[in-house]
N, C-alpha and C positions, 0 to 999 in steps of 0.2 A: 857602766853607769850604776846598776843596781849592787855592786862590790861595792865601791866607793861610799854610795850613800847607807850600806850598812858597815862601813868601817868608820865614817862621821856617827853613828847612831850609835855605836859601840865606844867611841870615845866620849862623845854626849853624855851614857847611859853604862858607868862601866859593867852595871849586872846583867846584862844583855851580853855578856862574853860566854857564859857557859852554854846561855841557851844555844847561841850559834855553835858553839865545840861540841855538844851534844847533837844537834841536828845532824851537821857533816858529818859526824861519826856515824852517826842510824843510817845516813842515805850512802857512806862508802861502806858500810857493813853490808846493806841490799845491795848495792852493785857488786861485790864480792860473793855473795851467796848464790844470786846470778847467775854471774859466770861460774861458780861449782857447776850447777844445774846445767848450764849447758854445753860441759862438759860431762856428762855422767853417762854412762852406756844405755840409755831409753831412750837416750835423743840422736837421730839420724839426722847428719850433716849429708852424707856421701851416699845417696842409694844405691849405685851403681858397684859400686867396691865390697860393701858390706851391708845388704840390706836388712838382717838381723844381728845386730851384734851382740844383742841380750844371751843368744846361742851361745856364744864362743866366751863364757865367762865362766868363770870357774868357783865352784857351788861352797868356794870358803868366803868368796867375795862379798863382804859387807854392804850393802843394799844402803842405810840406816845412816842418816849422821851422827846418831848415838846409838848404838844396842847395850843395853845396860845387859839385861840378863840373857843375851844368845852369845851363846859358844859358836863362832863359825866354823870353825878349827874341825869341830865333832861329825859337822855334818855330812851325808850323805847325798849324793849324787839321785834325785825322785824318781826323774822320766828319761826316756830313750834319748838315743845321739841322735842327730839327724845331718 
């Protein structure tokens, strides 16, 4: 019902196309960033199997959705294994 009456508004009012192209795209950009997020190694789906998995990552892995200026490549391994 409310698709409908914003595709009569949109025919209505053809400058009203962008805006709607423009929204969907913002709210499927957020649902896609989302799902990055909870998929990333600080979010515990499974306790039972792996209740730190931040441990078991390895110290070139990119944290950042941009690092402009870190080398991960360079880096060093800080604290003990456990």
């Amino acid at each position: 019902m409310r698709f409908r009456a914003a595709v009569n508004h949109a025919r209505k009012y053809p400058a009203l196309i962008p805006q709607f192209f423009f929204i969907c795209l913002g709210m499927g950009s957020a649902v896609l960033y989302l799902a990055r997020l909870a998929k990333g190694p600080y979010v515990i789906w499974d306790k039972t199997n792996n209740p730190e998995p931040w441990n078991k990552l390895d110290p070139t892995y990119q944290y950042k959705f941009v690092a402009i200026n870190t080398d991960y490549k360079n880096l060093k391994k800080e604290g003990p294994d456990f």
